[in-house]
N, C-alpha and C positions, 0 to 999 in steps of 0.2 A: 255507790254513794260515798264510800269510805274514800276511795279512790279522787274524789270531787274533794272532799272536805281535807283530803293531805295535800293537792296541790295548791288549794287557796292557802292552806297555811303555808307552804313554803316558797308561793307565788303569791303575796296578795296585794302585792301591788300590781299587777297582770290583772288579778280576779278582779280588782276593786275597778279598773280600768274596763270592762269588759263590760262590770256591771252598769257603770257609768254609762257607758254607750247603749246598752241596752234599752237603760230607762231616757234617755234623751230620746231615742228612735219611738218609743211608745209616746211620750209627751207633744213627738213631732205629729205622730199619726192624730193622736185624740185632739190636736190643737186645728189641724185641719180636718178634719170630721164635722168637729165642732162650728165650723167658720161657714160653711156651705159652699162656702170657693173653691170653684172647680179652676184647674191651671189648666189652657190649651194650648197645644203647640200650633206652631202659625199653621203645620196643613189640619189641624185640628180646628184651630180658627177659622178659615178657608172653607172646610165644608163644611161648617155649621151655617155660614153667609150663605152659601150657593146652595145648598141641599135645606134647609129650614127657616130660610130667613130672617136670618140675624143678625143682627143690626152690631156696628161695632161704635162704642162710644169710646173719643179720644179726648184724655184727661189733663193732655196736655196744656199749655199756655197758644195763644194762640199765634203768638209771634213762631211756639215751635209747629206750632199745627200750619202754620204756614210755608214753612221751611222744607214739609215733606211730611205728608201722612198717608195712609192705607187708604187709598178708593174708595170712596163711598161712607166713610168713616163722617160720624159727626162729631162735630166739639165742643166741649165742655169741659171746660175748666173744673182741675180738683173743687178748687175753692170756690166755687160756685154751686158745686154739687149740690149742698142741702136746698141751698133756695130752689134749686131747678126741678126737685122732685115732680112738681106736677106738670113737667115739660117731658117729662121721661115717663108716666102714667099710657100714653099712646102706644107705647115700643111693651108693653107691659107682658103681652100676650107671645110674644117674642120672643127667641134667646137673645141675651143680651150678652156684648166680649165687650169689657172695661182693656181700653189700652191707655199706657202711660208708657213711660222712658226706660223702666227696667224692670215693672212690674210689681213693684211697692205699693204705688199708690191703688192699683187699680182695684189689689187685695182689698185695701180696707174700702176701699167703692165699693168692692164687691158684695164684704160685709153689709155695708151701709144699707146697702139695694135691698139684701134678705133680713136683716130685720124693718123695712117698711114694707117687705111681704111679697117684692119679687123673689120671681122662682127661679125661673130659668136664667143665673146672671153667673156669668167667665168671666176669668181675666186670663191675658195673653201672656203666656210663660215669657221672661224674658222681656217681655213689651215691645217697643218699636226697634230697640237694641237689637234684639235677637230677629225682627221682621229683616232688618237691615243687611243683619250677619250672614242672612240666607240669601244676601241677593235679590230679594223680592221688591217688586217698585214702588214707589212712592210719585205721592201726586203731589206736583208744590204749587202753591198759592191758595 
């Protein structure tokens, strides 16, 4: 312990650095904990579709959801979202993968979804970006 408390004194700008990061990485965990947002990668996305029936909601606009979305994806718009809750009550029983553009929005969809008391609700790491990034296809129109 002596040995910890001489190097912060004659390091504490290191220590102070350290600690800093320390407590950012705890505020990171307890802030997703907190949130119920689960992040999946697309083959994580992928077998939740094929293996549990999971339904993927794309958050997109619809001129981008036209442009090129994930198969079988349905759409709705961020800004649409509260009105639509009772359009999403069906899917309810479901896992549910929130896709957007790079995964921002989908988070706070995701939110959104668990405090009106869905359960089972993802969003897609990365979003259509990282679907994109992986070479994986896209359906346009």
């Amino acid at each position: 312990m002596e040995q910890l408390i001489e190097f912060y004194s004659n390091h504490y700008l290191l220590g102070s650095a350290w600690i800093l990061a320390a407590v950012l990485l705890i505020l990171s965990y307890v802030q997703t904990a907190m949130s119920g947002s689960q992040s999946l990668t697309t083959v994580g996305a992928t077998e939740v579709v094929n293996r549990e029936n999971g339904v993927m909601i794309d958050l997109r606009s619809i001129a981008d959801f036209n442009k090129g979305h994930i198969s079988g994806s349905i759409n709705l718009p961020f800004t649409k979202l509260k009105d639509s809750m009772k359009d999403l009550e069906k899917y309810q029983d479901s896992p549910m993968i929130m896709v957007c553009n790079t995964g921002m929005q989908a988070g706070a969809a995701s939110t959104m979804l668990r405090a009106k008391g869905f359960k089972d609700v993802h969003k897609l790491k990365g979003g259509i970006q990282s679907w994109t990034a992986e070479n994986l296809p896209l359906k346009k129109g």
